[in-house]
FINU-519656 format. One record per residue (C-alpha): residue in three letters; x, y, z. Coordinates in steps of 0.05 Angstrom, whole numbers, padded with zeros to 5 digits, always signed. Layout:
BEGIN
alaXYZ ...
% end
This chain:
BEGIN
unk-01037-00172+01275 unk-00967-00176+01252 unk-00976-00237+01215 unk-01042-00217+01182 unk-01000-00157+01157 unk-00946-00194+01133 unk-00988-00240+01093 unk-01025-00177+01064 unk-00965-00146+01028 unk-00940-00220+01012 unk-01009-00235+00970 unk-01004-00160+00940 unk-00928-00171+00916 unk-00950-00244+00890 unk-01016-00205+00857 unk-00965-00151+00825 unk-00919-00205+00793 unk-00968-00250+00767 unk-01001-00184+00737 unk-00941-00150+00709 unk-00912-00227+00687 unk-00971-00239+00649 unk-00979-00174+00621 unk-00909-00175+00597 unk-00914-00254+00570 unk-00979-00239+00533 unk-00943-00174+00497 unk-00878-00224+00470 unk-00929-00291+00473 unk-00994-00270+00449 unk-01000-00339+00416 unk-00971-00405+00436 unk-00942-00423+00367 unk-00896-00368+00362 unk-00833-00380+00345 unk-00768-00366+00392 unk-00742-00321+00340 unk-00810-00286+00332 unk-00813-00276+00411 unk-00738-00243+00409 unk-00759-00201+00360 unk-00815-00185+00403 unk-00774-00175+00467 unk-00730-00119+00426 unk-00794-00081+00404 unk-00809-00075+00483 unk-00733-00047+00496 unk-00767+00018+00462 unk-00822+00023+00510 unk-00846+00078+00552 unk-00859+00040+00610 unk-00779+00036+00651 unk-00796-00034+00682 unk-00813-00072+00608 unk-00761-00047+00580 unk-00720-00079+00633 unk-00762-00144+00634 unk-00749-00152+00560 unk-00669-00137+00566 unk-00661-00191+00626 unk-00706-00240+00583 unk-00656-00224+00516 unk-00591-00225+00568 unk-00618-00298+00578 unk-00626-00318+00508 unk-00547-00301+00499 unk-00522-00316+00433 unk-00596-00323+00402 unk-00618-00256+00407 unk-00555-00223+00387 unk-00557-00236+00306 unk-00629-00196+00316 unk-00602-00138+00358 unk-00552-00124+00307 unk-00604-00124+00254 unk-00652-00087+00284 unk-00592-00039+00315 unk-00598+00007+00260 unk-00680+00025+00260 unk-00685+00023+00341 unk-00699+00088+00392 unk-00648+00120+00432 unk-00675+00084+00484 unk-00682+00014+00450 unk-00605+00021+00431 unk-00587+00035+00507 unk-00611-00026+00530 unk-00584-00067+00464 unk-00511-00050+00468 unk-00513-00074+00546 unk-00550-00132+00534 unk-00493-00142+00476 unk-00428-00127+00530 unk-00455-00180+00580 unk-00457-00245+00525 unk-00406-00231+00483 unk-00390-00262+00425 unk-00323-00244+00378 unk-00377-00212+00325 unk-00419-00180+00384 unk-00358-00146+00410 unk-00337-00125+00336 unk-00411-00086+00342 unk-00411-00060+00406 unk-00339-00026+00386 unk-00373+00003+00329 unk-00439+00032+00372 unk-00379+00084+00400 unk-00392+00125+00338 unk-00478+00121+00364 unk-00504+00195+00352 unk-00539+00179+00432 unk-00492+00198+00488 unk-00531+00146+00529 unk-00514+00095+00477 unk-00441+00124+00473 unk-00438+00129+00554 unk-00456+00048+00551 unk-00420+00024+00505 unk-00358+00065+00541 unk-00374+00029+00608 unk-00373-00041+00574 unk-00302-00024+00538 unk-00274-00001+00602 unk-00283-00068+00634 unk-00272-00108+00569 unk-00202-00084+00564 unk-00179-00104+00631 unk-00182-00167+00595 unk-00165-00159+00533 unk-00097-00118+00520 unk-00105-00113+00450 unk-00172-00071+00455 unk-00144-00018+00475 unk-00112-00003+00411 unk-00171-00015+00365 unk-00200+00035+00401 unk-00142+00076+00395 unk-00147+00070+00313 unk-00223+00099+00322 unk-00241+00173+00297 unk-00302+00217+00278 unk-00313+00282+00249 unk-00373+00296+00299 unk-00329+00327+00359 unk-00387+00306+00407 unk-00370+00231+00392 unk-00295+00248+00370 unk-00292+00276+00441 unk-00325+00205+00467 unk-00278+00171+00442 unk-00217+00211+00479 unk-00251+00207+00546 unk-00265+00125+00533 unk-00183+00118+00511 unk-00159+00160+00572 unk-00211+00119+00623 unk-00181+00057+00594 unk-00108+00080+00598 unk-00125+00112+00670 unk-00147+00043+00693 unk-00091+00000+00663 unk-00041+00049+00710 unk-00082+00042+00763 unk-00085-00026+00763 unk-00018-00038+00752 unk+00004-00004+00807 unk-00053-00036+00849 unk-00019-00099+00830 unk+00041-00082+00866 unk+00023-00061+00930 unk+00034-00129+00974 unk-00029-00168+00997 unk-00022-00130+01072 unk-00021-00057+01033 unk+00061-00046+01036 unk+00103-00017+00990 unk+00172-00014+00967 unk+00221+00011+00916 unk+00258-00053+00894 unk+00299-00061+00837 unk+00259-00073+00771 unk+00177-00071+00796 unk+00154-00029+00745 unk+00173-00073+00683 unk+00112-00106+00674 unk+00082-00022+00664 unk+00131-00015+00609 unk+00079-00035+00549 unk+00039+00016+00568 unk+00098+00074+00545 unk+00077+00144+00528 unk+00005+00118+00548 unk+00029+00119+00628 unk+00058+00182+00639 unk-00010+00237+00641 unk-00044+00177+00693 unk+00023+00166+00730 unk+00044+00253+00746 unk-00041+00265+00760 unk-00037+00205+00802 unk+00026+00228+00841 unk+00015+00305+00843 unk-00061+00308+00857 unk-00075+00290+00925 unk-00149+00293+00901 unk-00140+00252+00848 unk-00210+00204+00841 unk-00198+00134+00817 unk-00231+00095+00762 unk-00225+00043+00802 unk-00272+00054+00861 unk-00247+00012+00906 unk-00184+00041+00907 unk-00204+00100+00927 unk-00248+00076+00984 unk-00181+00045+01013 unk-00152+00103+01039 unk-00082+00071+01058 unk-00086+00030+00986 unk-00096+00102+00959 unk-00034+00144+00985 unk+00005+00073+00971 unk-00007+00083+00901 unk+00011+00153+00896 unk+00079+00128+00923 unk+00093+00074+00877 unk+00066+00123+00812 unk+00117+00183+00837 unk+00175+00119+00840 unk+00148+00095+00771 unk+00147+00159+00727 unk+00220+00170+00717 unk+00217+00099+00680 unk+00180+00121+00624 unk+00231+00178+00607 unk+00237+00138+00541 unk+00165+00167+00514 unk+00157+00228+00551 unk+00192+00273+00487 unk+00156+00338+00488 unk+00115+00315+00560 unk+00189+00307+00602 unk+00180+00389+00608 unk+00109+00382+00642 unk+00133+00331+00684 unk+00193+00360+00715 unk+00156+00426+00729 unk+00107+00386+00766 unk+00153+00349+00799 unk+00196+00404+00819 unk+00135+00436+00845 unk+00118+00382+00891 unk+00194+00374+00918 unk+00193+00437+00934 unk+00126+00460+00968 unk+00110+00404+01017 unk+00040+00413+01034 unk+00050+00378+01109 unk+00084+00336+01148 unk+00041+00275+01115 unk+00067+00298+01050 unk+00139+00298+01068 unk+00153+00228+01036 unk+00124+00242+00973 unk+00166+00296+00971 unk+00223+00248+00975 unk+00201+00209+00921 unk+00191+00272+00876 unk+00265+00292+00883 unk+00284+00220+00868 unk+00240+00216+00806 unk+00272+00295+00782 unk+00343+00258+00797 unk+00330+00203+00744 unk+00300+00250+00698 unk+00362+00294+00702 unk+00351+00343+00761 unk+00394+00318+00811 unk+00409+00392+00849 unk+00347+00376+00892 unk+00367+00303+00921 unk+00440+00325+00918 unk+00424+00380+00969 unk+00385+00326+01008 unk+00455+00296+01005 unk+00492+00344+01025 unk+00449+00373+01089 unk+00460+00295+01114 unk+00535+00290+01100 unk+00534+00360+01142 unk+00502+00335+01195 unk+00538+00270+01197 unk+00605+00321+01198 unk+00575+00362+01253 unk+00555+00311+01304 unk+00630+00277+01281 unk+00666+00337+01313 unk+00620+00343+01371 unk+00640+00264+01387 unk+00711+00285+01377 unk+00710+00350+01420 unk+00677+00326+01483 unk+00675+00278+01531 unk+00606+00288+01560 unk+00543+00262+01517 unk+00573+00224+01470 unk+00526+00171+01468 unk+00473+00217+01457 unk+00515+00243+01403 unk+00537+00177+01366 unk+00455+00161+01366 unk+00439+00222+01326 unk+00504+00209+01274 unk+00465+00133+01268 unk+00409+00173+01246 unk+00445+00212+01199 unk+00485+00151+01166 unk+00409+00116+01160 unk+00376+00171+01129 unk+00431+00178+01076 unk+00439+00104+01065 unk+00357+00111+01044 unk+00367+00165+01005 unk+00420+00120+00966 unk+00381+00060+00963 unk+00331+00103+00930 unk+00374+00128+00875 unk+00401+00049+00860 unk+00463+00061+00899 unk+00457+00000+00942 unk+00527-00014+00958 unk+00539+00057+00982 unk+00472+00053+01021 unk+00490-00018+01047 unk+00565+00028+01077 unk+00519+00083+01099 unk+00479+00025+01149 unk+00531-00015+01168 unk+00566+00052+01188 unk+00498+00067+01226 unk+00501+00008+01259 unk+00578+00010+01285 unk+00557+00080+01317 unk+00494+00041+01347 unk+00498-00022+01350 unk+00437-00031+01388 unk+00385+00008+01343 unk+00344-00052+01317 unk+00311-00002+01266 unk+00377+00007+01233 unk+00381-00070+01225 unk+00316-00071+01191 unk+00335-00025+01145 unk+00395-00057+01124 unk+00359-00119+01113 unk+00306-00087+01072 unk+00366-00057+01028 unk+00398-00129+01025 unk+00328-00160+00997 unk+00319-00100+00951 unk+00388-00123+00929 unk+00356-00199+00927 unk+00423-00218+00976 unk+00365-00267+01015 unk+00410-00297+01061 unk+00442-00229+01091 unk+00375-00196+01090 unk+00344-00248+01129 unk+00407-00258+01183 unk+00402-00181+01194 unk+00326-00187+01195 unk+00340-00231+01251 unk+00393-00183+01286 unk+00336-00125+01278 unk+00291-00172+01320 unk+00340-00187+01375 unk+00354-00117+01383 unk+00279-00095+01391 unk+00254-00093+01330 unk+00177-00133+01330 unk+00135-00088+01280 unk+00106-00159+01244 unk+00053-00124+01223 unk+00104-00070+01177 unk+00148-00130+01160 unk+00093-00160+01123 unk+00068-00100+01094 unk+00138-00076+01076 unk+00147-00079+00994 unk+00224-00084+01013 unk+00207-00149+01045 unk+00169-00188+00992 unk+00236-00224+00971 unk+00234-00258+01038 unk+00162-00274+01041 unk+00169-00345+01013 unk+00221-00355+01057 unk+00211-00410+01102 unk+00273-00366+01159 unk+00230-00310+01144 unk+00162-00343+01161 unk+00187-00370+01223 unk+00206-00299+01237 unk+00137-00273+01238 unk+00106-00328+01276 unk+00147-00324+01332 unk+00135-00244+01335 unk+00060-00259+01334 unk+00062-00313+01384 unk+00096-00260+01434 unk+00053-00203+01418 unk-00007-00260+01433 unk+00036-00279+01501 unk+00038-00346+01478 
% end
C-alpha cells in the first residue's frame, strides 16, 4: 500500500513537470527555428507574468544564459513592469559583467522599492568584494527623498557590514579576543565611515547584525562588542563634530553597568573615554586599586596572623592594576604590576598567565612563552582559553607553544 502510494505522487510530480515544462517551452519555443536571441527575448517578456512560478522559470533559464541575455535586459530595462525589473536586476547581480554591474548601480535610482530593495541586496554583497564600490555609491544622489533615502540606508548597510566584518576578522578561529598592540589598523580606511557602526555596536546590547551569522553566535556576538568598544578611540582622527556623541555614550555606559555580565564592557568603555581624553574615570579605577594594594600593605605589616591570606588578596590587587595598564598601552608598568603579583604569590598560576599574555601583547615571544610555561606548572591548564585568548595569537605558530597545548589536552584526555 505504501509503495502504490509512493508511486502515485511520483507519476503526479513527473505529470506536473512535464506539464508546466512544456507549457513554459512552448511560450519561449513556439517554433523550432527560433533564434537564441529571439527565445531570450521571449524568456524576459515572461519575467512580467502574472503567474509567480514563470516568472521564476524564465529568470533561472536567463541566469543560465549569463552574459547572453544581459545586452537584452538592459535594453529592454527601460519598457519592463515593476515586476519584470525585480527579477532583471537579480538575474543581472548573479552573472556579472563590468557593464552589468555599471547597470545594476544605476537601477538604485528605480522608481520600484522592490527593484530598489534588490538591487540594495546585490550591492551589499558586491562590496564585500570590491572596496572601491562603496564609494561610487557614496557619489550617488536623487531629488526623490524616497530613493534619496534608499540610497542612505544601502551606504550605511554597506558601511555597517565592512565594521562588522572587520571585527569578525579578528576574533581568533576558537572565538577569543584580545587587545594587542596595533589590531585595528587594517579598520583604519574605513575613517569617519566606522565610528556610528562601531559606538551602536558597543553600546546597544540589542544591536542586530547585518551579518546573520554573527548574530546567531552568541559568544562571537558579545566578542565583537568587545573588540568595537577597544576599536573606537582609534578613529578619534574623523570623529570632529561626532567625538561629543561618543563620549556621552561612552560615559554613559562606564558609568551605569547594567549587570554583572556587563562589568567588562564597562572596562573597556573607560579605556576607550581615557584615549579620547576622559581619563577621570579609569584614573579612579586606578586609584581604588592602588588603595587597596595600600590597605592590605599595612594589614601585612601590622599583624602576624593571616598574612598569607592577606599577601593573596594584594596579588589580586597588583594583577588587576597591571590589566588596567596593559589596557591603556602601559606595558612595562603592567609587566611591574605582575611580576610584583607574582613575588606576593608566587604560586598563583593565573598571575603567570597574565604576565605572559602581557609579554605576547608586547610581541617579547620568548618570555611570554617561558612564563606561559611557569603558569602551567603552577596550575594553570585552561587549553581551551589559551587558544581562544586574542593575547595569545602571537604564540600560536609557535612550535613551544603548540607543544604546550598538546600536552594539556593529553592530561585532560588521561593519556
Amino acid at each position: 500500500m505504501v509503495k502504490s502510494k509512493k508511486k502515485f505522487l511520483f507519476l503526479i510530480l513527473c505529470f506536473f513537470t512535464s506539464f508546466f515544462s512544456s507549457v513554459y517551452t512552448e511560450d519561449i519555443f513556439p517554433q523550432k527555428t527560433k533564434s537564441i536571441s529571439e527565445c531570450i527575448v521571449n524568456l524576459i517578456a515572461l519575467l512580467d507574468h502574472e503567474c509567480a512560478s514563470k516568472r521564476i522559470w524564465a529568470s533561472d533559464q536567463l541566469v543560465l544564459l549569463g552574459g547572453q541575455a544581459h545586452k537584452k535586459i538592459m535594453e529592454q530595462y527601460p519598457l519592463a513592469g515593476y515586476r519584470a525589473r525585480r527579477e532583471m536586476v537579480s538575474i543581472l547581480a548573479k552573472n556579472l559583467t563590468p557593464e552589468s554591474k555599471e547597470y545594476l548601480l544605476n537601477c538604485i535610482f528605480d522608481i520600484d522599492y522592490g527593484v530598489r530593495n534588490r538591487v540594495s541586496l546585490a550591492l551589499v554583497g558586491l562590496c564585500d568584494k570590491d572596496k572601491e564600490l562603496l564609494s561610487k555609491i557614496k557619489s550617488l544622489s536623487h531629488k526623490n527623498p524616497e530613493i534619496a533615502k534608499s540610497i542612505q540606508i544601502l551606504i550605511k548597510t554597506i558601511v555597517y557590514k565592512k565594521v562588522e566584518n572587520e571585527l569578525g576578522d579578528l576574533v581568533s578561529p576558537q572565538g577569543g579576543f584580545g587587545f594587542y598592540e596595533g589590531q585595528f589598523q587594517k579598520m583604519l580606511y574605513l575613517q569617519e565611515d566606522a565610528i556610528d557602526p562601531l559606538l551602536e555596536i558597543f553600546v546597544n546590547k540589542d544591536y542586530l547584525f547585518v551579518n546573520i551569522e554573527q548574530q546567531e553566535k552568541e559568544w562571537n556576538a558579545y566578542t565583537i562588542r568587545y573588540l568595537a568598544g577597544e576599536a573606537i578611540a582609534q578613529f578619534e582622527p574623523w570623529m570632529k563634530q561626532k567625538k561629543i556623541k561618543v563620549i556621552n555614550a561612552l560615559t554613559n555606559m562606564a558609568m551605569n553597568s547594567a549587570d554583572s555580565k556587563e562589568e567588562q564592557l564597562r572596562e573597556i568603555a573607560m579605556t576607550a573615554l581615557y584615549f579620547l581624553g576622559v581619563k577621570q574615570y579609569l584614573q579612579e579605577r586606578i586609584a581604588e586599586s592602588q588603595m587597596n594594594i595600600k590597605h592590605y600593605e599595612d594589614i601585612i605589616a601590622s599583624q602576624k596572623f593571616f598574612v598569607d591570606e592577606y599577601k593573596h588578596k594584594l596579588a589580586e590587587s597588583y594583577s588587576e592594576l597591571g590589566m588596567i595598564y596593559l589596557r591603556i598601552r602601559e606595558g612595562k608598568t603592567g609587566i611591574e604590576m605582575l611580576k610584583k603579583a607574582i613575588s606576593l604569590d608566587p604560586r598563583n598560576g593565573l598571575v603567570y598567565y597574565n604576565l605572559a599574555c602581557a609579554y605576547s601583547c608586547l610581541n617579547q615571544i620568548e618570555d611570554a612563552l617561558d612564563t606561559l610555561e611557569e603558569a602551567v606548572i603552577r596550575g594553570y591548564n585552561d587549553f581551551q582559553w589559551m587558544l581562544k585568548d586574542g593575547d595569545l595569537r602571537n604564540l600560536h605558530n609557535q612550535k613551544r607553544f603548540q607543544e604546550i597545548i598538546k600536552k594539556l589536552q593529553d592530561k585532560a584526555a588521561g593519556n
